[in-house]
N, C-alpha and C positions, 0 to 999 in steps of 0.2 A: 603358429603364434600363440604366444600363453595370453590366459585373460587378463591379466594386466597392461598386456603389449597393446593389447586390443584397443584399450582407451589412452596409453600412452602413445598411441601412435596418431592420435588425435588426428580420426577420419574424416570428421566437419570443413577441417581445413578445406577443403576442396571444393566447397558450398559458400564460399565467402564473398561476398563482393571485390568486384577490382577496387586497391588500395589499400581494402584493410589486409591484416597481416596476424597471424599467433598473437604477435606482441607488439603492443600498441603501448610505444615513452609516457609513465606517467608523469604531469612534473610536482618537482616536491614542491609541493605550495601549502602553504593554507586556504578553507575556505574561506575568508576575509581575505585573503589576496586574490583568489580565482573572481569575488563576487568582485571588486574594486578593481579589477582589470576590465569586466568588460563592462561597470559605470563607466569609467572613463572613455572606452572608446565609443560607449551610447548615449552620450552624457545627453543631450536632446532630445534621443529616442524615447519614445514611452516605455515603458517596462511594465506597469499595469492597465487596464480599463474596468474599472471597479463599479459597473451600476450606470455607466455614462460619463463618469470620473477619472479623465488623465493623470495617469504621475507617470514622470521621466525616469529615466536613471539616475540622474543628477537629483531630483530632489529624494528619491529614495535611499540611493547614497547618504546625502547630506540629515537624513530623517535618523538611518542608524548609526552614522556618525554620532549624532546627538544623545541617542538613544544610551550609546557605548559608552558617554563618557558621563552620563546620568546614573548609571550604573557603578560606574567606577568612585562617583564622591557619596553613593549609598553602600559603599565597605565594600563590592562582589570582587573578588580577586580570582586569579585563573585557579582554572581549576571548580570555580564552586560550582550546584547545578542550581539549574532557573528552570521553573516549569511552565510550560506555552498550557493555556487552555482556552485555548482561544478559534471559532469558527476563520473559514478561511478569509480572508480579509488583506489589505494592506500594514494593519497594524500584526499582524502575524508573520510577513516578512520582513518590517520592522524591526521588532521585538526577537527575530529568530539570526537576522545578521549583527543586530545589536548586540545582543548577549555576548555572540561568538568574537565578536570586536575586541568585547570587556574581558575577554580571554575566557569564558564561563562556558559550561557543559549544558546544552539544550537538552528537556527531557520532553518532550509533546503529549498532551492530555486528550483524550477524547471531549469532546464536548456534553457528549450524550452520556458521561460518567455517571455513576451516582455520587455523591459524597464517599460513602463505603469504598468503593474503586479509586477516590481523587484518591482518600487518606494513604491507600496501599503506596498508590506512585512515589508521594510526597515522601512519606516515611521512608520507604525503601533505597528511594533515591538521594536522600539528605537532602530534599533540595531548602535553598534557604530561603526562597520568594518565589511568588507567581507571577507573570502578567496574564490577567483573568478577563473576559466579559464581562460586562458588570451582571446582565442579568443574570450569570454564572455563581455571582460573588456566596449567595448563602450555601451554598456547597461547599464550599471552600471555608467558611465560617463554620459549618459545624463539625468539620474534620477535628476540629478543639485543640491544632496540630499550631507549635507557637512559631509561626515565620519571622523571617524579617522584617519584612514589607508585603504588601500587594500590590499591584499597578494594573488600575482600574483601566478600561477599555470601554467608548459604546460605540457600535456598528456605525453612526451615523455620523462620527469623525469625519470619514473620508466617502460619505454618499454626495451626491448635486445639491445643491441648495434647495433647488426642488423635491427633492426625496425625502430632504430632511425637513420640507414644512409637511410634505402629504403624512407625515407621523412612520404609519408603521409600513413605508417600504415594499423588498421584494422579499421581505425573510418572514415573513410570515410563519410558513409551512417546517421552518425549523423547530422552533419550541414554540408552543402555545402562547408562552410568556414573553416570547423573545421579539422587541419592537426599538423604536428610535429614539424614543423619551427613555434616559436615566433612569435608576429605579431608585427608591430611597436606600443609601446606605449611609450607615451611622459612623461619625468623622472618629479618626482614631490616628494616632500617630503615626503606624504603621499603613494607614490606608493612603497610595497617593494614586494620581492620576495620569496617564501617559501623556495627554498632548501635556499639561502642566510642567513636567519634566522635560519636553521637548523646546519646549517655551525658553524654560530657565539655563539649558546648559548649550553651549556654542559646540559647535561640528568636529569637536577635536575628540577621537578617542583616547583612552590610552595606549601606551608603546607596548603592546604585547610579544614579545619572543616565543614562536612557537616552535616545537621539533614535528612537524606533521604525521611522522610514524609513530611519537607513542602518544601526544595529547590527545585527549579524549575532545571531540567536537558535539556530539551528540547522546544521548541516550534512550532512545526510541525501546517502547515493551511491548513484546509479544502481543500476538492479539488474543489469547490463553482459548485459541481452539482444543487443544485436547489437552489445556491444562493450565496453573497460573502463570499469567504475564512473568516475566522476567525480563531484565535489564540489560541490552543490548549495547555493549562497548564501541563505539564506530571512534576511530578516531580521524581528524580532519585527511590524514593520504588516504585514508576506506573511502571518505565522501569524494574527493577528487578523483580515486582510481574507477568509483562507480559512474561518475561523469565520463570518461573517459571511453567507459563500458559502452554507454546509451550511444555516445558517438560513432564508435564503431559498430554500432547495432542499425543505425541509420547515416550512411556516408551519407545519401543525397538533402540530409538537411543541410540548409543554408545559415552559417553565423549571423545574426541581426537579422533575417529575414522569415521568421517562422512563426504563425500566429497558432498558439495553443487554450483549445479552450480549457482552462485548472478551474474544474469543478468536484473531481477526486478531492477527500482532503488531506490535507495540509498535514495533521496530525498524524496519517499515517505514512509509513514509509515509503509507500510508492509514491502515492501527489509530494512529498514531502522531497524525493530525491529525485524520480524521474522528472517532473513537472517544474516545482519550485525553483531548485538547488539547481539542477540541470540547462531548466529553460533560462533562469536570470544569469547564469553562468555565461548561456551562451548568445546573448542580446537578445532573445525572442521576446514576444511580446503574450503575455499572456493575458487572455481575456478571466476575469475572475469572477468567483463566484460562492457566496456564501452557504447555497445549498444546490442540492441538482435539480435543480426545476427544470423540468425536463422541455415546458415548451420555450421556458427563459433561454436555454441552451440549443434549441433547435434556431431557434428567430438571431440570436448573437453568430451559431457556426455562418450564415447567410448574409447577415448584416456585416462582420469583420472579413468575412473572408478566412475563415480559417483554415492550416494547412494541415493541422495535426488533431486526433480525435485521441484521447487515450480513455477507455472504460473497463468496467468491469465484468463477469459474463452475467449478471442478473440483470444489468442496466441494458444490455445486447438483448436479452430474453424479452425483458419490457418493449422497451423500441421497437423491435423488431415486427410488433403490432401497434405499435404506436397510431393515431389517426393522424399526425401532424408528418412520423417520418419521411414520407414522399413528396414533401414539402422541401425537402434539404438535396443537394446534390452532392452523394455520400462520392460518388465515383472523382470528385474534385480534389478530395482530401489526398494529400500525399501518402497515409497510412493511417489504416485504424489497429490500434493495438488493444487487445483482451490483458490483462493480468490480475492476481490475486488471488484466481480461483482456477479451478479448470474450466474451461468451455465447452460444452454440451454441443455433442455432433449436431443434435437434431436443431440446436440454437443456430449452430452455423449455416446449416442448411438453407432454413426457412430467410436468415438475415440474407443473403445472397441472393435466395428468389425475391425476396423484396428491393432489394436495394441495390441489385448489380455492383455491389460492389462485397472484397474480403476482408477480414478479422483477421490477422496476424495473434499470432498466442506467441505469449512468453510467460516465464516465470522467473521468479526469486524469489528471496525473504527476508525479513527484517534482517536478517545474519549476515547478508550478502549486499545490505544495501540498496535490496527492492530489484535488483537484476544478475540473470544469472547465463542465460539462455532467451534466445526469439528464434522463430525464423527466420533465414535468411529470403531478404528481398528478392521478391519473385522465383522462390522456391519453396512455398512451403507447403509441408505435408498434413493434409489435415487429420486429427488428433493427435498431434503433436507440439508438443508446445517448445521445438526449434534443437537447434544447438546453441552449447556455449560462445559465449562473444571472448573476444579476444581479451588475453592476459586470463582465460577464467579452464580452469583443468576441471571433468567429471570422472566418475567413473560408478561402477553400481556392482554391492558385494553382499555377501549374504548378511541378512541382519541381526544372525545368532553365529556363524561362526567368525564374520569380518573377512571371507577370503573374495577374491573376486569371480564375478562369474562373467561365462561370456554373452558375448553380443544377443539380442535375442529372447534373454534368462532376465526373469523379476527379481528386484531387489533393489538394496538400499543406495537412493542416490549420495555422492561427496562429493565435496565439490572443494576445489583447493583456488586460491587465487588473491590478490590484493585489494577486492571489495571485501574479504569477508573478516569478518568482526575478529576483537580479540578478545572475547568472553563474555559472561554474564557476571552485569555486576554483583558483588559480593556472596558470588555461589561456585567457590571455585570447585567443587564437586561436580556439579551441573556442566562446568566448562570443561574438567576431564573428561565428562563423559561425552561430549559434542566432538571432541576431536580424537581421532588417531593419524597412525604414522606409516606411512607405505611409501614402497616407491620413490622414496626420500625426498616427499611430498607432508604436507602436517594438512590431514585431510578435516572438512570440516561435515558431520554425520548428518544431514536434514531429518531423518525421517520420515521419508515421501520415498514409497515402494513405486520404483518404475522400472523402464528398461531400453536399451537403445540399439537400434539398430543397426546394419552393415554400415550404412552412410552418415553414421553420426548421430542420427533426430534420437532425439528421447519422448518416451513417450509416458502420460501419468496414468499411476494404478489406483494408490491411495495412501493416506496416511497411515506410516506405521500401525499407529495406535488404532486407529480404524480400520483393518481385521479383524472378519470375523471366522473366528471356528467351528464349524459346525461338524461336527463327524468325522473328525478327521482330515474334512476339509478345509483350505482356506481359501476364504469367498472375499472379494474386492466389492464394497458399499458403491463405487465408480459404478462398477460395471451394472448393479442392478437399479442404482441413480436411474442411469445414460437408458435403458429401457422402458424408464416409470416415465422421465420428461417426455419420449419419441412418443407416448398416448397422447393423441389431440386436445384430451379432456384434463389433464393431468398442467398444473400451473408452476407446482414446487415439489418438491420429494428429498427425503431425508431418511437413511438406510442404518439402523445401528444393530448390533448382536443386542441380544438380553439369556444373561445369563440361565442358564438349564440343566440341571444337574445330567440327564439324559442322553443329551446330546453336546454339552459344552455350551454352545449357545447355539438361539434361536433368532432367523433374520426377521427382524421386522422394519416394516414400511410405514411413513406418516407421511401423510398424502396429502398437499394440498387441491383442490381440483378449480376447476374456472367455474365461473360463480352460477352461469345456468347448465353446468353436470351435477350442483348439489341435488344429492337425494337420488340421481338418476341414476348414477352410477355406484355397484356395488361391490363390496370386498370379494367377493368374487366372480365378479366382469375382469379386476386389473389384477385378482389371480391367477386368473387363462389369460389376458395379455400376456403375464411375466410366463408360463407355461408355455407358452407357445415362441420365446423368444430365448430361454433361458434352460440350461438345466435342471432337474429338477432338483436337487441341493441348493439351487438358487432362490427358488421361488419363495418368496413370506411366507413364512405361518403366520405374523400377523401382520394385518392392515388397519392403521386408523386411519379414519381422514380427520383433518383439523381446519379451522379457517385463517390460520398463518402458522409459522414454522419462527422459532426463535433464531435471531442471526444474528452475525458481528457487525462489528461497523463499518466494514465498504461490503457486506450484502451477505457472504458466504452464509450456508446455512449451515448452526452451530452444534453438530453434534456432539459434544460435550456437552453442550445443554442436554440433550435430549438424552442423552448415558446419565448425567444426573439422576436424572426424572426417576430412574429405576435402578438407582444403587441403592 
């Protein structure tokens, strides 16, 4: 069998749950038809608990109904983009089925942007208005950037009656600044206000005609780990086919019967299409939440009864010592799923002996709709993060000459299928170079060096760009991570080359350690750790330790930051 045959022949299959199948009907919908099919059949059901705070189907429905056609008598016509900056909340699905009503292109903001990062989005993305947080709003004011409008938000909209007299709430821990009282902003034409909009316009949206394979629904960026953000094409069949994905990724979930806690956010493309988009898709009910407050999130999995956990592996690494975890009965949960980063052997381990229960790993990317690959239920391998889900082809080729190799052999993952994006906005170079053509397949290039074995699993090495060469050799940051974490003392770690004329480059390590190892332990204590674990090509020449590591925003540690440091 040639190495092509090898992933054409799509070995997974055989690891599938009964029911699902290769290929799973997606239907042409939009998503404003997919969310408004299952309002209607939950129209009673809750669909959020926001802080203590019921809303149904039916009035969330009826909220971006309003929302959509508020939008439509302030000029937005399909096609324009609207950008969410918003924590997660109910006026964030709101505002994110609203737009999509209005026929308009969601762009999602981080919250924890600076101004500098809003202005990029905004420009980039043409968008013509925001709906903002207010305490968000002077970020957005000194962008100097001329919008249309903004559409003001404050968190305490939709908190209890009582929430909203105790002033500042459960959001404390998100911004400093961030509480329940309004903040002064100064009235201006363009400045209005969301429930005010709400108020004034009646439940009808406008009549949008969508073609679901080419309009654009979305425009989610990168999270510029090893480089800048860029604009992410998804159009409404990518969000539907991604639905689709998660479904066949979990047959034994129940439609209307599923309690998820959506503390991931919103802004990024996982809480944003697994959680969100997904969960309200398919009646569940989601318990929500503005930040992760981790004991908020332990006391609500117990109180609601949840069925679904989905996190990230820093938030597993925390927990996992948590004093409150053993408080919660993990082994209850129908599935806990890891994604967005890789998961640390040594995390899974330690989570297991504490909690009797497994972390399921999957992966995808913004390109792909946030999934790509899981494990198949009740098989999966650990360090692995699964096979593809159905409708989704892989394969992994060299990532200098493009041929493929076989089973077994590292290299670059592609991945072809009807979640994955159809470019980046306004960079059609960037989009040539994302895709090629094999197999008479139009494959889409990640940049994540892995490799998969006889039975399908794939397993992760490291990000392209995160190779380091050292002598000839090439050393995976993974591999000397996954060593630095398994030290007891060892809290965070962060592995980059640095450039060396001598040798190409040099591994260094930046360490963070658990707070009574400071000063104990020395750059050459976790030099004979990696020594004694590692080849010696492997081993740091340097070691810092620091007292945090810079990261993105669902946790990953950012090395592009740290490549900066020493460019």
């Amino acid at each position: 069998m040639s190495a092509i045959d090898a992933y054409l022949s799509e070995p997974w299959l055989a690891h599938y749950p009964p029911g699902v199948s290769a290929a799973m009907e997606v239907p042409r919908a939009s998503v404003p038809e997919a969310f408004d099919a299952a309002c209607r059949q939950n129209a009673e059901r809750d669909a959020v608990v926001f802080y203590g705070r019921r809303i149904r189907y039916g009035e969330l429905r009826e909220a971006a109904d309003s929302f959509a056609a508020a939008l439509a008598s302030l000029g937005i016509a399909k096609g324009d983009r609207i950008a969410l900056y918003l924590v997660n909340s109910p006026q964030f699905i709101i505002a994110y089925f609203g737009a999509l009503k209005a026929g308009a292109v969601v762009t999602p903001i981080s919250p924890v942007y600076t101004s500098h990062e809003v202005r990029h989005q905004l420009a980039d993305s043409g968008a013509r208005a925001i709906i903002c947080q207010d305490v968000l709003y002077d970020k957005v004011a000194r962008t100097g950037l001329p919008l249309d409008f903004v559409v003001l938000t404050n968190v305490a909209e939709y908190l209890p009656a009582l929430k909203r007299v105790l002033g500042q709430g459960p959001l404390g821990k998100l911004f400093s600044a961030l509480n329940t009282r309004p903040p002064q902003v100064a009235r201006a034409p363009n400045v209005l206000w969301l429930q005010d909009l709400l108020r004034r316009h009646p439940a009808k949206p406008p009549a949008i005609e969508f073609d679901p394979e080419r309009d654009l629904a979305a425009l989610p960026y990168t999270g510029g780990t090893t480089g800048n953000p860029k604009g992410v094409m998804l159009t409404h069949a990518n969000l539907i086919a991604a639905c689709v994905g998660a479904q066949s990724a979990f047959p034994f979930f129940e439609a209307g019967r599923e309690v998820v806690l959506a503390f991931l956010p919103f802004f990024h493309i996982y809480g944003q299409v697994v959680i969100m988009l997904n969960g309200l898709c398919q009646g569940y009910l989601l318990i929500l939440f503005a930040n992760p407050d981790t004991e908020a999130i332990l006391a609500a999995m117990e109180r609601h009864r949840a069925t679904v956990f989905y996190g990230v592996p820093t938030l597993y690494e925390y927990l996992k010592d948590h004093k409150d975890t053993g408080k919660a009965d993990w082994k209850r949960l129908k599935i806990l799923v890891s994604g967005a980063d890789t998961l640390h052997e040594s995390t899974l381990r330690d989570w297991e002996r504490r909690t009797g229960s497994t972390i399921t790993e999957g992966y995808g990317l913004t390109e792909t709709c946030a999934i790509s690959h899981i494990n198949p239920a009740g098989r999966a391998k650990p360090g692995s993060f699964g096979c593809p889900l159905s409708n989704m082809h892989a394969a992994v080729i060299d990532p200098e000459t493009g041929a493929f190799v076989a089973p077994g052999e590292a290299g670059e993952l592609i991945l072809a299928g009807p979640n994955v994006m159809q470019g980046y906005w306004n960079q059609p170079g960037e989009t040539a170079k994302a895709f090629i053509d094999a197999g008479g397949r139009r494959w889409l290039r990640t940049g994540d060096i892995v490799r998969m074995d006889t039975e399908g699993y794939f397993f992760f090495h490291d990000r392209a760009k995160d190779l380091i060469k050292c002598k000839g050799y090439s050393i995976f940051a993974k591999d000397i991570e996954e060593v630095l974490y398994a030290h007891p003392q060892v809290k965070a770690a962060g592995v980059i080359g640095i450039p060396d004329p001598s040798v190409g480059q040099l591994v260094k390590a930046i360490v963070v350690l658990q707070g009574d190892a400071r000063g104990k332990v020395s750059e050459e204590d976790m030099r004979l750790w990696c020594r004694e674990r590692l080849a010696e090509y492997k081993v740091p020449a340097i070691i810092e330790f620091r007292g945090e590591l810079p990261k993105t925003d669902v946790g990953k540690v950012s090395r592009r930051e740290l490549r900066d440091e020493h460019s």
